[in-house]
C-alpha positions in Angstrom: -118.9 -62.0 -2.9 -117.3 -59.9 -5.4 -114.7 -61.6 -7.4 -111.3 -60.5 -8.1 -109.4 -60.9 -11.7 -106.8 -61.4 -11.8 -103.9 -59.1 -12.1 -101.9 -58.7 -15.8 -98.9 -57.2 -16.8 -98.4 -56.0 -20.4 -101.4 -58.2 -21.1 -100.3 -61.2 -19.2 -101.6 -63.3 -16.6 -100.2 -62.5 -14.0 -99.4 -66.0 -11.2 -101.2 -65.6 -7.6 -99.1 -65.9 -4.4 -101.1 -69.2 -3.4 -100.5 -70.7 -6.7 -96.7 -69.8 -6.1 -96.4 -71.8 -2.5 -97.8 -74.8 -4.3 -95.3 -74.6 -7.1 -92.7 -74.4 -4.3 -93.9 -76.8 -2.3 -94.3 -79.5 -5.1 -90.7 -78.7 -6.0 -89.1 -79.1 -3.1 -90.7 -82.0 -2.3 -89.7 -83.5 -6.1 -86.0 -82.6 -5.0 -86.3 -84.1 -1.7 -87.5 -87.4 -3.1 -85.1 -87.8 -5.3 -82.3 -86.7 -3.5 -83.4 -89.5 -0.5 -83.9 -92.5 -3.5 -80.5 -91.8 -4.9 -78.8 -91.7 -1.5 -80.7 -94.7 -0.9 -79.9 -96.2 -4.1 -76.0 -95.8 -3.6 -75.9 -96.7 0.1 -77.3 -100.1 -1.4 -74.9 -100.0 -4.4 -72.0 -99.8 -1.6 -72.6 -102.1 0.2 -70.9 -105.5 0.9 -72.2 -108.5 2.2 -70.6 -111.5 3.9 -72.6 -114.9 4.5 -70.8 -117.1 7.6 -69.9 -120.0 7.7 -68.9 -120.9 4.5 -68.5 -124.2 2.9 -69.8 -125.9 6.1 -70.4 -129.3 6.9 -73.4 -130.8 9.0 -75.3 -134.2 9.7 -78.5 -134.8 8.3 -81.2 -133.7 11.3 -78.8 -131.5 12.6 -78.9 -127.6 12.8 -76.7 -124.7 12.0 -76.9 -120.8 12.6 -76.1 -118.8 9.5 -75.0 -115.0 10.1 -75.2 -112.3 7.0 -72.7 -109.3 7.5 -73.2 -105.2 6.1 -70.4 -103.3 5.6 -70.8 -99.9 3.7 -68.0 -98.9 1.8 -67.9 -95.5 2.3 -68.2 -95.2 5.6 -67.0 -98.6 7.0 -70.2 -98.9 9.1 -71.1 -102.4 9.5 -74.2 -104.1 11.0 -75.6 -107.1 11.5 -78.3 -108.3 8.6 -79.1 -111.5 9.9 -82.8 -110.4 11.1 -83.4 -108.4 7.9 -82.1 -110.9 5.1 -84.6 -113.6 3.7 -83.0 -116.7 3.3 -83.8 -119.6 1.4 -82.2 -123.2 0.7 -82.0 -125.8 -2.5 -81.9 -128.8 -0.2 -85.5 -130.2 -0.9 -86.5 -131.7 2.9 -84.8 -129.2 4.6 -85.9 -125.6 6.4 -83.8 -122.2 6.9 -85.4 -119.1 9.0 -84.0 -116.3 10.4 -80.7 -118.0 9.0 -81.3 -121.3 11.3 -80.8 -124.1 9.0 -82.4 -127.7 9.5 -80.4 -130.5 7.5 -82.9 -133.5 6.0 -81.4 -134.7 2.9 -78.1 -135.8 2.1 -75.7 -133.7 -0.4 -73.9 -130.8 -1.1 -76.8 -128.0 -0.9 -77.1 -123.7 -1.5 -77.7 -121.4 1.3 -79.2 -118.1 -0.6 -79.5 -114.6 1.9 -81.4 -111.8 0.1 -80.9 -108.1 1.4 -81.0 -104.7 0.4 -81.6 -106.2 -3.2 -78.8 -108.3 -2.8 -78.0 -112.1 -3.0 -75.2 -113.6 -1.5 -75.4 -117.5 -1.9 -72.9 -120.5 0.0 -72.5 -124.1 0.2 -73.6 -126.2 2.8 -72.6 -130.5 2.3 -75.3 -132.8 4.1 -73.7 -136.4 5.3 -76.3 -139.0 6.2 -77.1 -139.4 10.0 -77.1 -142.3 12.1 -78.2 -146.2 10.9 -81.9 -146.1 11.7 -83.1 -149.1 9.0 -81.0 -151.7 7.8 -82.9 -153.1 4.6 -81.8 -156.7 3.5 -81.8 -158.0 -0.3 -83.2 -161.0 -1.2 -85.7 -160.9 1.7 -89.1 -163.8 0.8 -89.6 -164.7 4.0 -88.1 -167.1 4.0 -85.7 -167.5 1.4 -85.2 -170.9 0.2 -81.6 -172.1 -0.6 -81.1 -175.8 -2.0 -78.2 -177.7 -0.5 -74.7 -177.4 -1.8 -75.9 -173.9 -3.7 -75.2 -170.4 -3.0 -77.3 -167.2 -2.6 -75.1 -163.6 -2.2 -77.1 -161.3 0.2 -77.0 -157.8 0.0 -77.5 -155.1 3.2 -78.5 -151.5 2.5 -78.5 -149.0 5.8 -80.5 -146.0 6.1 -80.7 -142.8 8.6 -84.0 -141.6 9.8 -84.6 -139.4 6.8 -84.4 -142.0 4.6 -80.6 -140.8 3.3 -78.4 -144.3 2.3 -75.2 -144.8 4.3 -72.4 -145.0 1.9 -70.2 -147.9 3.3 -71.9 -148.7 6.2 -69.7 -151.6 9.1 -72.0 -154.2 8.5 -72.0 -157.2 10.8 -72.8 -160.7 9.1 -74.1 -163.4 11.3 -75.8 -166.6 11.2 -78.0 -168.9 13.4 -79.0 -172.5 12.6 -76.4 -174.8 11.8 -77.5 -174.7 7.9 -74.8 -173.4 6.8 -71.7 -170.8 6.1 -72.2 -166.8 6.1 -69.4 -164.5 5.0 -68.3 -161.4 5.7 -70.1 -160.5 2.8 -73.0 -162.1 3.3 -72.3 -164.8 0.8 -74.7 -168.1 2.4 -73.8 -171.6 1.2 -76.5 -174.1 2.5 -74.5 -177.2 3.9 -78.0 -179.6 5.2 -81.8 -179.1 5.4 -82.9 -177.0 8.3 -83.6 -174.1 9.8 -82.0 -170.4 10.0 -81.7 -167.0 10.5 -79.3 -164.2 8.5 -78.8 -161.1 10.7 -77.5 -158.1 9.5 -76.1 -155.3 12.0 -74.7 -152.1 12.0 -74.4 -150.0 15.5 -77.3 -150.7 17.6 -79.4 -151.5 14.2 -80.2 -155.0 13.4 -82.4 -156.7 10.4 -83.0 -160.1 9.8 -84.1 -163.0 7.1 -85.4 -166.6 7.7 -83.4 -168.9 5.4 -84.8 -172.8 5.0 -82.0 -175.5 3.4 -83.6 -177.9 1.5 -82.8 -180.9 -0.4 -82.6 -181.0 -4.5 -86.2 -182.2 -5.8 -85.5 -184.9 -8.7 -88.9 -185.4 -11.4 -88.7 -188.8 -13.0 -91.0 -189.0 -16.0 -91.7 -192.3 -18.3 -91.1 -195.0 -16.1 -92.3 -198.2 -16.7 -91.7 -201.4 -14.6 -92.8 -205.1 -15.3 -92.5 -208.2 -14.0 -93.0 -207.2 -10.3 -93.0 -210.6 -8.4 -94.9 -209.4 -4.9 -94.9 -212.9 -3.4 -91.6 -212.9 -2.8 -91.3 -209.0 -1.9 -88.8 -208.9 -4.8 -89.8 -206.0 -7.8 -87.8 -206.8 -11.2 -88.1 -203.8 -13.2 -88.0 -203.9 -16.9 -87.7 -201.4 -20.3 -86.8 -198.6 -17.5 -86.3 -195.2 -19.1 -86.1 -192.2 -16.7 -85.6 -188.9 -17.6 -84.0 -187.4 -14.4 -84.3 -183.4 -13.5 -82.9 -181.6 -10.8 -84.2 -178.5 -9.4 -81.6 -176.2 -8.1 -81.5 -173.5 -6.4 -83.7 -171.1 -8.8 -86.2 -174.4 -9.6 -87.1 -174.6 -6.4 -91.0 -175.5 -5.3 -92.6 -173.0 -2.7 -96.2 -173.1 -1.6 -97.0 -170.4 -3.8 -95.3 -171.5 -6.9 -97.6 -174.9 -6.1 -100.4 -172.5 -5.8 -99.5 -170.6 -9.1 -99.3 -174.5 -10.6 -103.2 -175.0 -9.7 -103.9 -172.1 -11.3 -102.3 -172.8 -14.8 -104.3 -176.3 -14.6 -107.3 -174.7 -14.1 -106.6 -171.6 -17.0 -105.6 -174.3 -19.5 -109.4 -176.0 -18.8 -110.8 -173.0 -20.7 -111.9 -173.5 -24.2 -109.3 -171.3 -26.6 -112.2 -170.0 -28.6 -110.7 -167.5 -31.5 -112.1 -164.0 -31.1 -114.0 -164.2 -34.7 -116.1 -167.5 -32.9 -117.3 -165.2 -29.9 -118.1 -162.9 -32.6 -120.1 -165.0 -34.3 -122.1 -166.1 -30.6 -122.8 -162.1 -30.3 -124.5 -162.5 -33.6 -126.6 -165.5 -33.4 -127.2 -163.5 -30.0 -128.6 -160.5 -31.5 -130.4 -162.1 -34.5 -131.9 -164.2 -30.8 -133.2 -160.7 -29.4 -134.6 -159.3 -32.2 -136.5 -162.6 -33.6 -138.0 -162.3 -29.8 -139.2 -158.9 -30.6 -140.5 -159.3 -34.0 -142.5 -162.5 -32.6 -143.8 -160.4 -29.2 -144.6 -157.3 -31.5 -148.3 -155.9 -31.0 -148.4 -157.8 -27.6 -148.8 -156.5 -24.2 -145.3 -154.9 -22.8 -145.9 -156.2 -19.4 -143.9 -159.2 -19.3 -141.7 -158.8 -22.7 -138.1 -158.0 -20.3 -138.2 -161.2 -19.2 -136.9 -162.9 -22.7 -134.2 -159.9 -22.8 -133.0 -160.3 -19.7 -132.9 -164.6 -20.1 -131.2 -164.1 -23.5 -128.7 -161.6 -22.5 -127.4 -163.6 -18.8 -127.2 -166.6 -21.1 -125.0 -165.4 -23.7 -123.0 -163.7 -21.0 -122.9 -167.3 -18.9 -121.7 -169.1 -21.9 -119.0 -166.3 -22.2 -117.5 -166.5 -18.3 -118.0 -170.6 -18.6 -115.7 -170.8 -21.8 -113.6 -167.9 -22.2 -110.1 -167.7 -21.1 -108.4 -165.0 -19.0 -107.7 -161.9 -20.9 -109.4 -163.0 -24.0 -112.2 -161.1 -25.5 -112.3 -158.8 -23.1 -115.2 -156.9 -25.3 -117.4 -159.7 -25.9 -119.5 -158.7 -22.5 -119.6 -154.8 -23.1 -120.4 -155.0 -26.8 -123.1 -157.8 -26.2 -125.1 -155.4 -23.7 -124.8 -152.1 -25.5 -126.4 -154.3 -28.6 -129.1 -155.6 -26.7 -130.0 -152.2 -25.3 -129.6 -150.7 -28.9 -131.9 -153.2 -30.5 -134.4 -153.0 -27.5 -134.7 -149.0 -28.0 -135.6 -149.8 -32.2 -137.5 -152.9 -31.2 -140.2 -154.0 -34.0 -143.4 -152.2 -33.2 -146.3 -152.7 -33.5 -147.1 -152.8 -37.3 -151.0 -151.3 -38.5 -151.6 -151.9 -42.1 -153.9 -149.2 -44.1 -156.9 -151.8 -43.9 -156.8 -151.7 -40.1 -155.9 -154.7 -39.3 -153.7 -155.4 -36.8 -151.0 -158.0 -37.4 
């Protein structure tokens, strides 16, 4: 097909009627665009917003509806947002969608609505719930309280999210005739017995075992003489007694007994310096490699057998002797040196003559 040149006036190129529709066509569509963004643009720019309720109130697991207002400026249209707005919330445990608002945590918390490229923001205040836990201080299960003393107990109440109940009614009761309970839970053990502390608030309760018991006295440095047992009669003589009496924070429990075996047993252990397990790693090395310089040349077979009897005795003497948290290193050090010497263990040693030593 034969092509056509185009047409030119005065020796110019001269623009096709197809080229001309496209020119128009992009245009119009440039104008359109822009003319639809800026209306866009300054419907959004008048627009106001209004977030409902404000300042509100709620209990911690309860809900509450949140509602975001449009009104445009220029025309006065308004509409509700609600369904178009993402919301958003700084209290940490709790949830907000679709503007429905779950309260967990206690305190005074932001409700954020985002629309149109707009944030509106309000304040929402979190009050614990209801007592679900009531947490009691001291609590040892039992607590131990010698006669005559004192012991202040302490109450803490909780809701289900685990908010603290600022000034909760607390209840103060006692069972067992041990003793006194205030109001403030202030116990003053009266005789030895028996008893229970419970703590209430609503239909919450907690409770603590409490045992009165009698003032321990240690008597140390007595000596008697002269005891006449014929006639059932002691005479005691050159008596000096140091008395003590352990109150209230002295008192004995099974496991401070317990903790009491334990020191006898730790002060047993030999309080060997850390330079004298030093010097038992040496001897222990010089040990191990004297074995290998005697075994040298000899068949392999059965030569682990000193290492390994070396090694478990040095670490025996160590766990027999050493005291708790002391030397710490002696054990790791000892076994990275016996596997360093056994890797540049005397070989076998050929001399030029041939002979084999």
């Amino acid at each position: 097909m034969a092509m056509t040149k185009p047409q030119t006036v005065g020796g110019m190129r001269t623009m096709s009627w197809r080229t001309m529709l496209k020119s128009i066509f992009i245009a119009a569509f440039v104008l359109v665009s822009a003319s639809w963004t800026s209306t866009v643009l300054a419907e959004e720019a008048n627009i106001d917003l209004v977030i409902s309720p404000t300042q509100a109130g709620i209990t911690a697991g309860e809900s509450m509806q949140f509602s975001l207002q449009a009104t445009n400026r220029d025309t006065g249209a308004s509409w509700d947002a609600t369904n178009y707005a993402s919301f958003s919330t700084t209290d940490p445990t709790g949830t907000i969608t679709g503007g429905l608002y779950q309260a967990r945590s206690a305190g005074t918390w932001t409700i954020n609505a985002d629309y149109s490229g707009r944030t509106i923001s309000t304040k929402v205040n979190v009050t614990p719930g209801p007592v679900q836990h009531i947490v009691i201080d001291p609590n040892s299960y039992p607590e131990y309280v010698t006669v005559t003393k004192v012991k202040q107990f302490s109450a803490r109440a909780y809701d289900a999210w685990n908010n603290q109940i600022s000034n909760p009614e607390l209840r103060w009761s006692l069972s067992g005739n041990i003793g006194t309970l205030s109001t403030e839970g202030v116990f003053t053990a009266t005789q030895v017995g028996e008893g229970t502390i419970t703590v209430s608030s609503e239909t919450v309760s907690a409770k603590v075992d409490v045992v009165g018991q009698t003032a321990r006295v240690v008597n140390t440095n007595v000596s008697t003489s002269n005891a006449n047992t014929s006639n059932s009669n002691v005479s005691e003589e050159n008596e000096s007694t140091s008395g003590e009496v352990l109150g209230e924070n002295d008192e004995m429990t099974g496991d401070e007994e317990m903790m009491t075996d334990e020191e006898a047993n730790e002060a047993s252990c030999w309080d060997i310096h850390w330079w004298g397990w030093l010097l038992t790693m040496i001897v222990y090395f010089v040990l191990l490699y004297g074995f290998y310089y005697m075994v040298r040349g000899t068949d392999d077979s059965w030569i682990w057998i000193g290492p390994v009897v070396l090694t478990a005795a040095a670490l025996a003497i160590f766990f027999a002797f050493r005291c708790d948290g002391t030397a710490a290193w002696f054990p790791w050090l000892s076994i990275i040196g016996g596997l360093l010497i056994t890797l540049f263990r005397p070989l076998k040693f050929v001399p030029k003559n041939g002979d084999s030593l």
